[in-house]
Backbone of each chain as nested JSON, in Angstrom:
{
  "chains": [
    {"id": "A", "residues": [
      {"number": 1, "name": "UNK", "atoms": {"N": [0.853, -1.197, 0.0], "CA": [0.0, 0.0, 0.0], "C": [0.89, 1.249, 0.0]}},
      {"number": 2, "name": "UNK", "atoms": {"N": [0.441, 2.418, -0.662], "CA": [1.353, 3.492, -0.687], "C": [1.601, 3.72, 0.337]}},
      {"number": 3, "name": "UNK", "atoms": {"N": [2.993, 4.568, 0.915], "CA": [2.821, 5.427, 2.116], "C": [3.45, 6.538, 2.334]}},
      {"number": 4, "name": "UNK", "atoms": {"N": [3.137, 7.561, 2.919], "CA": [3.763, 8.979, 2.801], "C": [4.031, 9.051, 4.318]}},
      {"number": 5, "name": "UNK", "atoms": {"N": [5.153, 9.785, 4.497], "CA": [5.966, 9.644, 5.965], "C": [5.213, 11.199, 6.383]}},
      {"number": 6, "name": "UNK", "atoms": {"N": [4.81, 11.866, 7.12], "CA": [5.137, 13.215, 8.195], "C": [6.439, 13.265, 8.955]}},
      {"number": 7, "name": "UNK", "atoms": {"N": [6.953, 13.875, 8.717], "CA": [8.123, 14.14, 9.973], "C": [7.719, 14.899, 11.02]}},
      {"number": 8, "name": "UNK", "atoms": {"N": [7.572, 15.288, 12.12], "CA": [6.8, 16.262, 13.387], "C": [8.469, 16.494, 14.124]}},
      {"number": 9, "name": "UNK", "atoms": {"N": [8.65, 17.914, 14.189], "CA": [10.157, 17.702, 14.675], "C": [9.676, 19.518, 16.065]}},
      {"number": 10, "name": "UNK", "atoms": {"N": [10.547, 19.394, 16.784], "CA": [9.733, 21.038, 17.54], "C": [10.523, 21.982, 17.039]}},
      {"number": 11, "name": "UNK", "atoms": {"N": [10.562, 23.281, 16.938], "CA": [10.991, 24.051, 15.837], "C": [12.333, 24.34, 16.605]}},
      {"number": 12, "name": "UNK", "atoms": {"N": [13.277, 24.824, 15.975], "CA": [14.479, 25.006, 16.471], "C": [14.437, 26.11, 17.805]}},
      {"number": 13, "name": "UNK", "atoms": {"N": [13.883, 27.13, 17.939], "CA": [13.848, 28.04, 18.953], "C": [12.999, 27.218, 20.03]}},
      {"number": 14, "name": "UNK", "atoms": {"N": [12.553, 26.206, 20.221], "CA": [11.796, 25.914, 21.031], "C": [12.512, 24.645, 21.546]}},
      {"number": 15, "name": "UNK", "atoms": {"N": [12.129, 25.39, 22.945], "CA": [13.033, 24.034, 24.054], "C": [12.399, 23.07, 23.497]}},
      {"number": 16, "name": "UNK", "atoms": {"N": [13.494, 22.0, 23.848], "CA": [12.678, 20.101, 23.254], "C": [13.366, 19.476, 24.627]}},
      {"number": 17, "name": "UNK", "atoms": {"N": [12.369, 19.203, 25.766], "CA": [13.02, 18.713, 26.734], "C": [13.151, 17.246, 26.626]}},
      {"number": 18, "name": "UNK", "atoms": {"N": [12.191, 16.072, 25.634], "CA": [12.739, 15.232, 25.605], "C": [13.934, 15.114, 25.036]}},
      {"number": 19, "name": "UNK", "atoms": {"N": [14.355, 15.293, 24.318], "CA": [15.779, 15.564, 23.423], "C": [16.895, 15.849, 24.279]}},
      {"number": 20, "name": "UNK", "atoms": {"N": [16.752, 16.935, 24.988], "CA": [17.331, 17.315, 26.427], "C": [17.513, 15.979, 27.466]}},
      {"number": 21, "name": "UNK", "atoms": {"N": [16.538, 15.704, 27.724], "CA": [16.778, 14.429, 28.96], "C": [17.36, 13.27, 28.109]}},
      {"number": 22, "name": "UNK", "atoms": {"N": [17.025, 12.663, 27.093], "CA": [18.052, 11.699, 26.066], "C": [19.119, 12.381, 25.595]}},
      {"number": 23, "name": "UNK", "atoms": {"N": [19.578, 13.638, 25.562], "CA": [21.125, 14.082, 25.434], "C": [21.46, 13.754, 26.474]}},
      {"number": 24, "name": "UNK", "atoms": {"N": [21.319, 14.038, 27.486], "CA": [21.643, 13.926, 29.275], "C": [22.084, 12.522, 29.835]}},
      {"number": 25, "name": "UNK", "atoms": {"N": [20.805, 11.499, 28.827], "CA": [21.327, 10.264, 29.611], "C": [22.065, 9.608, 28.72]}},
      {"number": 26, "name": "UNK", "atoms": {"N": [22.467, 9.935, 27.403], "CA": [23.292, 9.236, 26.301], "C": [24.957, 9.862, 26.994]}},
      {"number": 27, "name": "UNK", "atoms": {"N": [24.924, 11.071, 27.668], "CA": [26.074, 11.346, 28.105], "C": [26.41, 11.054, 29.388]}},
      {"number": 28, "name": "UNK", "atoms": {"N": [25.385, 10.602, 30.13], "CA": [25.64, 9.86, 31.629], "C": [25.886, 8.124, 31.009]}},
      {"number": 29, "name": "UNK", "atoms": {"N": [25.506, 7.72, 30.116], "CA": [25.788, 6.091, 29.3], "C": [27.202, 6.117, 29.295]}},
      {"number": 30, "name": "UNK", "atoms": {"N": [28.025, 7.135, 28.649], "CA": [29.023, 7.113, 28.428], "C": [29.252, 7.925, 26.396]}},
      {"number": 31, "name": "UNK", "atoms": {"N": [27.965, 7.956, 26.157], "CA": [28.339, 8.323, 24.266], "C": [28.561, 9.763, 24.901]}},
      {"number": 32, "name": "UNK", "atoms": {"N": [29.643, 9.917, 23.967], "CA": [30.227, 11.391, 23.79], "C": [30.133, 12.331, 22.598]}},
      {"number": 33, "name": "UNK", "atoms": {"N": [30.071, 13.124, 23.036], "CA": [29.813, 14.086, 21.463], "C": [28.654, 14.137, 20.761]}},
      {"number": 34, "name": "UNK", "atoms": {"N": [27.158, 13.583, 21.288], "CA": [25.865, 13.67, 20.39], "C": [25.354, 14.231, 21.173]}},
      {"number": 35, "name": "UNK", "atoms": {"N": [24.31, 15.004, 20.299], "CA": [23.052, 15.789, 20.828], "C": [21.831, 15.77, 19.915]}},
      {"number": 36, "name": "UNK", "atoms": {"N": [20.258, 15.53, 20.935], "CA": [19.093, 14.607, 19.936], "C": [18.52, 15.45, 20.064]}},
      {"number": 37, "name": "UNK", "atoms": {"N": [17.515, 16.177, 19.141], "CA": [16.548, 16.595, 19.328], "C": [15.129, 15.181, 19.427]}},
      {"number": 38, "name": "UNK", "atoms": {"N": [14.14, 15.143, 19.495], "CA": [13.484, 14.166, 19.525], "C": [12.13, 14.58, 18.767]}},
      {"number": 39, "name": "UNK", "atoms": {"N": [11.401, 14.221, 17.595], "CA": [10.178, 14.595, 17.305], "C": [9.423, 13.2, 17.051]}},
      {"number": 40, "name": "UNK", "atoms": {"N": [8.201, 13.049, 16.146], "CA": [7.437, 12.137, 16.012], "C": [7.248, 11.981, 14.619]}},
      {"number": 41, "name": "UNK", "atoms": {"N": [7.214, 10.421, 13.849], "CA": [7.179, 10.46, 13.313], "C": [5.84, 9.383, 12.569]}},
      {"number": 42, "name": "UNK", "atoms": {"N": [4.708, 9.823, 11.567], "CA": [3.845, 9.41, 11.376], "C": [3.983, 8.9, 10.152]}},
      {"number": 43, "name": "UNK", "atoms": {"N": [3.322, 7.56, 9.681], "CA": [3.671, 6.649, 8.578], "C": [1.859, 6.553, 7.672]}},
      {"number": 44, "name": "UNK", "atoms": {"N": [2.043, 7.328, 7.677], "CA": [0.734, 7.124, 6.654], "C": [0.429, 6.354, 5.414]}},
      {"number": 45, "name": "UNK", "atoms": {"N": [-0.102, 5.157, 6.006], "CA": [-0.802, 4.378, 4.493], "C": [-2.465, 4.798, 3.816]}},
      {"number": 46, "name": "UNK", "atoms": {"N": [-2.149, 4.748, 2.389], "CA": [-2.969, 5.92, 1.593], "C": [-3.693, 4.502, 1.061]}},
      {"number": 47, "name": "UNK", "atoms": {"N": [-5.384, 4.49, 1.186], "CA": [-6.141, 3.41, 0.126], "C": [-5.897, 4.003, -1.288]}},
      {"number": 48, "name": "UNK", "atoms": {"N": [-5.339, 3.35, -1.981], "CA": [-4.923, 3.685, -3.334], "C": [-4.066, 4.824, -3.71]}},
      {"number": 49, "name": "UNK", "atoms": {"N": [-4.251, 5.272, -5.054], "CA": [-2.93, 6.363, -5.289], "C": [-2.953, 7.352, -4.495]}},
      {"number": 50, "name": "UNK", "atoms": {"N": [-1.585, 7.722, -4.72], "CA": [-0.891, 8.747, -3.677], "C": [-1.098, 10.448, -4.823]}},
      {"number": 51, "name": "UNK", "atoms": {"N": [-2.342, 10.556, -5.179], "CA": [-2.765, 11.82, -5.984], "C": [-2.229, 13.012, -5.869]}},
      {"number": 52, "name": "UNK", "atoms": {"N": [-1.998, 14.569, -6.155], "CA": [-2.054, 15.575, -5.635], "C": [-2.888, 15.771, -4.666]}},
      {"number": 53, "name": "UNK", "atoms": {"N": [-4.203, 15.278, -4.686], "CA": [-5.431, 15.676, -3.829], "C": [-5.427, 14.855, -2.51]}},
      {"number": 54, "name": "UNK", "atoms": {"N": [-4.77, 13.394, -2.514], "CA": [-4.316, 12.786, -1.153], "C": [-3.419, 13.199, -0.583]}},
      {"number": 55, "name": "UNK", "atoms": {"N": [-2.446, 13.653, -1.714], "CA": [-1.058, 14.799, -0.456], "C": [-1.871, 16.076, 0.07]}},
      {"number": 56, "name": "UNK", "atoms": {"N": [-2.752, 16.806, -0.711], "CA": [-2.645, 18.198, 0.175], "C": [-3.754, 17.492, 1.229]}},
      {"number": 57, "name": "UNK", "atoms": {"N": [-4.732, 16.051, 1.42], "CA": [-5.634, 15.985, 2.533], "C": [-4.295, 15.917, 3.41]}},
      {"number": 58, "name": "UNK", "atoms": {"N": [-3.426, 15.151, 3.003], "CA": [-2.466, 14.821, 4.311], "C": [-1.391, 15.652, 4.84]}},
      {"number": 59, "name": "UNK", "atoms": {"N": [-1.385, 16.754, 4.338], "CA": [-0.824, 18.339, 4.48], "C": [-1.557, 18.597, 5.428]}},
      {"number": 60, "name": "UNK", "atoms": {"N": [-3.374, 19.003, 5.409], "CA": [-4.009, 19.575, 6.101], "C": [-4.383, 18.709, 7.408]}},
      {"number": 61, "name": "UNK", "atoms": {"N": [-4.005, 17.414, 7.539], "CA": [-3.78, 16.144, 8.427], "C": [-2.444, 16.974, 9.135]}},
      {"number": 62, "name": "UNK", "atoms": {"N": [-1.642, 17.041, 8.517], "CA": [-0.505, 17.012, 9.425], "C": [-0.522, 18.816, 9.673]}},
      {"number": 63, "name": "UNK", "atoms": {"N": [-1.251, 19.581, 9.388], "CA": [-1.245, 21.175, 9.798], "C": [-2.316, 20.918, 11.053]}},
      {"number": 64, "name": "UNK", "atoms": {"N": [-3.284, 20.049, 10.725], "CA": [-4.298, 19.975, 11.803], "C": [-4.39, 19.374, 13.137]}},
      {"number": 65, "name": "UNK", "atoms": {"N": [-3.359, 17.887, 12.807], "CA": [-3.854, 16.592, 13.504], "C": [-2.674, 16.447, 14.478]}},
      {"number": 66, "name": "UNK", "atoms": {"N": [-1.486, 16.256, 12.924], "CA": [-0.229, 15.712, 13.629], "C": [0.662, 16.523, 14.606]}},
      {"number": 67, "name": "UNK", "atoms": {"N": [0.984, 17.885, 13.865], "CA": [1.982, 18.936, 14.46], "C": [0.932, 19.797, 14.942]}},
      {"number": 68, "name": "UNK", "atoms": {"N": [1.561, 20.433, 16.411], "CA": [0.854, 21.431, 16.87], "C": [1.453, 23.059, 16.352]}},
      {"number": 69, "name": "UNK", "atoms": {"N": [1.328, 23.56, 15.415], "CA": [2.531, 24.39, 14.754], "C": [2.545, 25.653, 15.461]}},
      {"number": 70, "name": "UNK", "atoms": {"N": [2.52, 25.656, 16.423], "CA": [2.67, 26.773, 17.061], "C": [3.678, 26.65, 17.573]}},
      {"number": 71, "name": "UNK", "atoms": {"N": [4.313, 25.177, 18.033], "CA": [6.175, 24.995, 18.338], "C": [6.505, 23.855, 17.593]}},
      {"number": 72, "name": "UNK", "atoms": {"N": [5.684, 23.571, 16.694], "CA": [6.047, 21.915, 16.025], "C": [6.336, 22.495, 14.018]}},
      {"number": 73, "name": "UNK", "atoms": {"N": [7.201, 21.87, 13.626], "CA": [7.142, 21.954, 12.228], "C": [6.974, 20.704, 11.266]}},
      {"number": 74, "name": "UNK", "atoms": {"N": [6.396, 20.576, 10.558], "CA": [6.295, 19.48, 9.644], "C": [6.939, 19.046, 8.455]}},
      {"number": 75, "name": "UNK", "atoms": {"N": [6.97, 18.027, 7.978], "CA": [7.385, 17.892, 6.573], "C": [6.931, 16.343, 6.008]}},
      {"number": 76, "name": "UNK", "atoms": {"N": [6.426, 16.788, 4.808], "CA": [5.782, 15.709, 3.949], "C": [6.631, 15.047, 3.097]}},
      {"number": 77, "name": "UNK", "atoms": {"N": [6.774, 13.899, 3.494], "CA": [7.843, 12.987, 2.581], "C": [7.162, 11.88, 1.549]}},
      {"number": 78, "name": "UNK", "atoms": {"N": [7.171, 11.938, 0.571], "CA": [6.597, 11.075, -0.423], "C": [8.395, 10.363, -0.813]}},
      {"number": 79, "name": "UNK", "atoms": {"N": [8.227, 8.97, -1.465], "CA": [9.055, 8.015, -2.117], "C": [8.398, 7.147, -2.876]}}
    ]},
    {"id": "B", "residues": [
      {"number": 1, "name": "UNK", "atoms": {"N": [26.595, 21.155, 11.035], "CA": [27.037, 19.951, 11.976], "C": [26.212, 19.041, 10.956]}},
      {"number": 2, "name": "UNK", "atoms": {"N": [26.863, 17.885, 11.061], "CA": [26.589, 16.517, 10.791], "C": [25.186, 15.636, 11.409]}},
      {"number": 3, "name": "UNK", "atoms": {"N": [24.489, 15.49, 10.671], "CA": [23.022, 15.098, 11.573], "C": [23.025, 13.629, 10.782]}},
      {"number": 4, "name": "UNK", "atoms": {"N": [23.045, 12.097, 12.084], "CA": [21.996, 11.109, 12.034], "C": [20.715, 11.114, 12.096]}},
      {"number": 5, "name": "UNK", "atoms": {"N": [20.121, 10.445, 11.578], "CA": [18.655, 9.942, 11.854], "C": [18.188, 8.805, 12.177]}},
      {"number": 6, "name": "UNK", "atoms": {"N": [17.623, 9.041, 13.3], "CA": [17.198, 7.84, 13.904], "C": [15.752, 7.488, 13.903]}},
      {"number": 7, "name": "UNK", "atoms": {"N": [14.799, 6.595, 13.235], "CA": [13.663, 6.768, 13.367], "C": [13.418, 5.245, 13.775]}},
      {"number": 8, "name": "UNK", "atoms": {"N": [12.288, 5.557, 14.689], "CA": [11.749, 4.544, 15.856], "C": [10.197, 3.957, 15.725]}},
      {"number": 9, "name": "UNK", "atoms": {"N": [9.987, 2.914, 14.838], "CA": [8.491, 2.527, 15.094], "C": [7.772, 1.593, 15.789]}},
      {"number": 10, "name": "UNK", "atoms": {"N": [6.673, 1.002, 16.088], "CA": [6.395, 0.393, 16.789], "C": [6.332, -1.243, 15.529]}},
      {"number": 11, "name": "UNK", "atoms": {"N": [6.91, -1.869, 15.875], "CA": [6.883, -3.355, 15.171], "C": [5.578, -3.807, 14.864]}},
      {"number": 12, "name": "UNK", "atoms": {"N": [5.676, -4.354, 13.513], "CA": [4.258, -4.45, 12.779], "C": [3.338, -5.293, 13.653]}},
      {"number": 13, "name": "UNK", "atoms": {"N": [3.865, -6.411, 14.166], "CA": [2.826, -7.163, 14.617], "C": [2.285, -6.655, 16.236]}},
      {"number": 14, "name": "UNK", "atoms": {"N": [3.067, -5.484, 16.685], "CA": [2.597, -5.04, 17.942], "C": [1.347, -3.671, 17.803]}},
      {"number": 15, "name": "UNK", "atoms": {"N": [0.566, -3.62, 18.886], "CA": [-0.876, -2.644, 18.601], "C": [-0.067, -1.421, 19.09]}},
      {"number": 16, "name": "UNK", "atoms": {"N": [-0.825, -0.634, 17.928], "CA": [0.038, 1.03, 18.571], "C": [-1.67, 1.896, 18.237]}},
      {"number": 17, "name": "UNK", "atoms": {"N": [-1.371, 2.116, 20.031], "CA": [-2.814, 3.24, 20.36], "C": [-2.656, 4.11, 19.949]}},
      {"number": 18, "name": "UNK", "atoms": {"N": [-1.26, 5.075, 19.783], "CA": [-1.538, 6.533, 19.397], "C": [-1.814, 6.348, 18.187]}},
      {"number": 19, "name": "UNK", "atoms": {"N": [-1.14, 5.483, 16.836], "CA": [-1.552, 5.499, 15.347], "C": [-2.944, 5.074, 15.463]}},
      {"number": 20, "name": "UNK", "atoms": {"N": [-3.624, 4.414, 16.47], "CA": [-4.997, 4.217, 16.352], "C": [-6.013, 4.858, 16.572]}},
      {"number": 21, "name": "UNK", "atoms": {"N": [-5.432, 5.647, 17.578], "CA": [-6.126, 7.139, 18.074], "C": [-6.13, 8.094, 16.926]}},
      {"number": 22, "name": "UNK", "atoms": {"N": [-4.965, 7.896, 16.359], "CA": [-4.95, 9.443, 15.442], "C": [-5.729, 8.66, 14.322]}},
      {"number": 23, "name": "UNK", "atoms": {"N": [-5.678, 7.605, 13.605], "CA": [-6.262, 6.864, 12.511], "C": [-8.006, 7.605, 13.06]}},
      {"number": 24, "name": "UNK", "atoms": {"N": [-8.416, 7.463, 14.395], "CA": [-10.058, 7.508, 14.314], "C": [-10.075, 9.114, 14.138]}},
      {"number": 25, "name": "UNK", "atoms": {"N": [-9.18, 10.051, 14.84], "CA": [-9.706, 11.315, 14.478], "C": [-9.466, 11.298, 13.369]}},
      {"number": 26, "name": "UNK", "atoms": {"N": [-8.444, 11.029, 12.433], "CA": [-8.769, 11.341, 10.914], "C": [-10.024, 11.236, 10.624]}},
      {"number": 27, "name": "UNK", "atoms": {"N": [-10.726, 9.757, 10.871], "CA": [-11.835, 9.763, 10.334], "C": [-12.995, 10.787, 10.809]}},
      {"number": 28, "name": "UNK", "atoms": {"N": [-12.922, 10.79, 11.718], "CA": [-14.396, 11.811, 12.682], "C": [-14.236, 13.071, 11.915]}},
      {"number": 29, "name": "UNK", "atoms": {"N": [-13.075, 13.541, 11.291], "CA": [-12.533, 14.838, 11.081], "C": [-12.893, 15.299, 9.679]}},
      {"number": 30, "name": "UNK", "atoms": {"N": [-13.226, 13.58, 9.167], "CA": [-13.691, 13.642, 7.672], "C": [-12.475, 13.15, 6.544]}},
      {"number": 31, "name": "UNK", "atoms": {"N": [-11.28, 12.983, 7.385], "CA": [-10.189, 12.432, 6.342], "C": [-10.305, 11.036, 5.955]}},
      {"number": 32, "name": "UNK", "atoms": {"N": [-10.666, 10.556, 4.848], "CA": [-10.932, 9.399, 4.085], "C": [-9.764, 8.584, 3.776]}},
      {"number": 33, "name": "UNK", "atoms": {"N": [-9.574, 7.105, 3.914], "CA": [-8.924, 6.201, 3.516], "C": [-7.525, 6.29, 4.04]}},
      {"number": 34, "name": "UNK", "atoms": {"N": [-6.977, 7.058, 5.154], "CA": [-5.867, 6.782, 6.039], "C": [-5.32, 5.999, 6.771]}},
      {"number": 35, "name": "UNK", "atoms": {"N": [-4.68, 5.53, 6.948], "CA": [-4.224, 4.966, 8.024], "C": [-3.224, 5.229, 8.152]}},
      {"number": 36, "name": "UNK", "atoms": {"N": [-2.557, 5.19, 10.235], "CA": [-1.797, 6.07, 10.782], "C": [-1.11, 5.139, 11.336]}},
      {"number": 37, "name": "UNK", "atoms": {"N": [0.33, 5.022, 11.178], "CA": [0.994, 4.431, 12.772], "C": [2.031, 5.111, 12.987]}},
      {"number": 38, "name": "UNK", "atoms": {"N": [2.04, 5.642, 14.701], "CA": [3.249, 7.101, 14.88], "C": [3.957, 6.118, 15.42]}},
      {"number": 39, "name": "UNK", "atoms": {"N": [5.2, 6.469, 15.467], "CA": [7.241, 6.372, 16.193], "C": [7.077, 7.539, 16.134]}},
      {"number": 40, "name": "UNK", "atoms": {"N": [8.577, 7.462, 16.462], "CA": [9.523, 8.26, 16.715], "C": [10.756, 9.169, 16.069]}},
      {"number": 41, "name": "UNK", "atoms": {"N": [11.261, 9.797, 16.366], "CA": [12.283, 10.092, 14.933], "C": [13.013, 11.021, 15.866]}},
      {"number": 42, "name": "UNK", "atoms": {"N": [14.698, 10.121, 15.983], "CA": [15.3, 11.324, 16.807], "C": [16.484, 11.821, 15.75]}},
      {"number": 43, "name": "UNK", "atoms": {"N": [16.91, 12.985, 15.611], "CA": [17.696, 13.613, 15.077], "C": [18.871, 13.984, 16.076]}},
      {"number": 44, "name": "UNK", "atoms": {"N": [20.237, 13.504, 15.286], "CA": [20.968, 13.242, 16.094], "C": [22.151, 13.885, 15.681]}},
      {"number": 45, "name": "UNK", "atoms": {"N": [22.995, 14.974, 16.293], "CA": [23.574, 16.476, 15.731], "C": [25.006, 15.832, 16.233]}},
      {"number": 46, "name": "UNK", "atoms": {"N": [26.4, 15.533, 15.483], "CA": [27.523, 14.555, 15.636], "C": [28.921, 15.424, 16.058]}},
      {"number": 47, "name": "UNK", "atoms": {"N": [29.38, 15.521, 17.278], "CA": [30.408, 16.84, 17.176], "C": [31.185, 16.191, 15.965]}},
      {"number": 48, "name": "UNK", "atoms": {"N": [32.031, 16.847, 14.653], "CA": [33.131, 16.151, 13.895], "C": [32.147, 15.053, 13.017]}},
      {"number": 49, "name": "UNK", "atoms": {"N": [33.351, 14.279, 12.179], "CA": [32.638, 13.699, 11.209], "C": [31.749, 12.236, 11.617]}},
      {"number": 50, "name": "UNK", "atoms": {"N": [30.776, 11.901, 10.682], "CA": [30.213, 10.694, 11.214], "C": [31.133, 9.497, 10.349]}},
      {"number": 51, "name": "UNK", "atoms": {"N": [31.555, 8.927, 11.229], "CA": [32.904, 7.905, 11.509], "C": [31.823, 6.626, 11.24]}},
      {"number": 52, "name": "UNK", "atoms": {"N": [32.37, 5.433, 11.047], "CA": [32.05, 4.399, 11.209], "C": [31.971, 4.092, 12.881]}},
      {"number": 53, "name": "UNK", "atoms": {"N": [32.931, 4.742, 13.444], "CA": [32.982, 4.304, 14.855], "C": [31.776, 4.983, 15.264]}},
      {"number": 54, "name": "UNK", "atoms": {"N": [31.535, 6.14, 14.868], "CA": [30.704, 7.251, 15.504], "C": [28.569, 6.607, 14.827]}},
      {"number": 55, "name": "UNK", "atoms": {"N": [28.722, 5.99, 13.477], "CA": [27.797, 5.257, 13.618], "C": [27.675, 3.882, 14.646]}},
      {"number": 56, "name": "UNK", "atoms": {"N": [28.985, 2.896, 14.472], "CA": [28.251, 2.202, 15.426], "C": [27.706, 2.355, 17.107]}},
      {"number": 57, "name": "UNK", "atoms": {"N": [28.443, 3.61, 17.12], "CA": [27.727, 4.328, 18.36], "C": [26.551, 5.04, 18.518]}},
      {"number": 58, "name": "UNK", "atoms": {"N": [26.493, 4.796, 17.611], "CA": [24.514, 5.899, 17.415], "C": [24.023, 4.036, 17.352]}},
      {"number": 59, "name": "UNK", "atoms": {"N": [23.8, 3.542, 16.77], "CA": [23.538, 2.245, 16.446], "C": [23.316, 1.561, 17.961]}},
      {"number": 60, "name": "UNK", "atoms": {"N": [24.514, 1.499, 18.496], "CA": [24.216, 1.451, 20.269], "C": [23.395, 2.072, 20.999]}},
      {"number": 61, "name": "UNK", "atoms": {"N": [23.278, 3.352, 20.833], "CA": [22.224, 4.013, 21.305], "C": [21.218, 3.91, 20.653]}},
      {"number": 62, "name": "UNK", "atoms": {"N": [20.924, 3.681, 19.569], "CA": [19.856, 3.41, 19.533], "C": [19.206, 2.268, 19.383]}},
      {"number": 63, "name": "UNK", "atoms": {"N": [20.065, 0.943, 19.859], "CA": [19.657, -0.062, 20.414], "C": [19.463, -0.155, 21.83]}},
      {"number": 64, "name": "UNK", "atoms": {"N": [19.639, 0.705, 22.938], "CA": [19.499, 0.638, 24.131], "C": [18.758, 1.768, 24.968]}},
      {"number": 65, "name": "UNK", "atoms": {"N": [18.418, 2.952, 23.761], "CA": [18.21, 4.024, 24.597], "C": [16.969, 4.383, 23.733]}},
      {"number": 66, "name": "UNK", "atoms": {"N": [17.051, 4.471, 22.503], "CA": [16.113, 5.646, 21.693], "C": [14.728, 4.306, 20.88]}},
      {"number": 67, "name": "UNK", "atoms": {"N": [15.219, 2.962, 20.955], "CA": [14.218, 1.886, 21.281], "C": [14.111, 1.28, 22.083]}},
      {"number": 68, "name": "UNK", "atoms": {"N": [12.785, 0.254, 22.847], "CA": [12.376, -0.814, 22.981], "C": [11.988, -1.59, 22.18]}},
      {"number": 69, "name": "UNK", "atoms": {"N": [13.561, -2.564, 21.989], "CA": [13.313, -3.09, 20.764], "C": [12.463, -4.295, 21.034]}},
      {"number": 70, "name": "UNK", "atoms": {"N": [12.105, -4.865, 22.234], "CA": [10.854, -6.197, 22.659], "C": [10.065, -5.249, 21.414]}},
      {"number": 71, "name": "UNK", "atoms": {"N": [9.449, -3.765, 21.5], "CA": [8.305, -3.761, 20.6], "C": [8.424, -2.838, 19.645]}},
      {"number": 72, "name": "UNK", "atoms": {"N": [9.456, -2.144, 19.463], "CA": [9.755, -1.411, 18.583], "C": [10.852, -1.891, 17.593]}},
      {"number": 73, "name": "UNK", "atoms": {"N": [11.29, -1.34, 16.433], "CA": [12.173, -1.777, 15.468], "C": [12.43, -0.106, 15.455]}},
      {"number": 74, "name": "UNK", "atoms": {"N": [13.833, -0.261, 14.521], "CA": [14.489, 1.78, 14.459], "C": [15.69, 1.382, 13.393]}},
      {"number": 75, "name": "UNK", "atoms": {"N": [15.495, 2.574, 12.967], "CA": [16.611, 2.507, 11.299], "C": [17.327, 3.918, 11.392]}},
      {"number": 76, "name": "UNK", "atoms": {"N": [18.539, 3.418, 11.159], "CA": [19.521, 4.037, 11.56], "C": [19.828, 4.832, 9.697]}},
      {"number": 77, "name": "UNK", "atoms": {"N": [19.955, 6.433, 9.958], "CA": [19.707, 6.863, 8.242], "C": [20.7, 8.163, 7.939]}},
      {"number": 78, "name": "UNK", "atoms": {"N": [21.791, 7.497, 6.973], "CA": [22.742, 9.294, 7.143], "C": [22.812, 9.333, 5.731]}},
      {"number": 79, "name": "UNK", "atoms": {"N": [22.478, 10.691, 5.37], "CA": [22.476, 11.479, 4.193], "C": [23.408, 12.688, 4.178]}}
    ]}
  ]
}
């Protein structure tokens, strides 16, 4: 079945405290030198073709549903 | 800086409430023929270059930290 990815990531000016507490404990583990931001990521399977008109419903899915865009940014990945 | 990607889903044969949750508001919302299953997706910022050493260390982490792999699966992605 087709599927189109969302990426949900929090926008760069905006604290990401999970990202924060998994930088924190990847450097209390012992890994050195990384830093995560953490977002969500949604896998959308489409009943049949992947149209212009099924990407922009799943645009207005992911402006509406997925990301809260007031600190969240999105991005629509088709392959 | 050098960014991994780490993205984290929940393994096919395991039930994932939030993609099921968000799958029904699509529908209530009026979005037709979707289906949803959310992970995770951590973005991962590398001091210096990404090394083979420096992947199999993201690879570690994200076999011990950024999944539960009992129910999750995660793909390790550098571009």
């Amino acid at each position: 079945m087709p599927r189109v990815v969302v990426n949900v990531m929090p926008k760069p000016e905006i604290l990401d405290p999970q990202g924060k507490a998994v930088t924190g404990a990847l450097q209390r583990l012992g890994f050195q030198g990384l830093s995560v931001r953490q977002g969500k990521r949604f896998e959308v399977e489409v009943d049949g073709d992947v149209t212009p008109e099924v990407l922009a419903q799943i645009e207005r899915a992911a402006e509406t549903l997925f990301a809260n865009t007031v600190i969240e940014s999105y991005d629509v990945v088709t392959n």
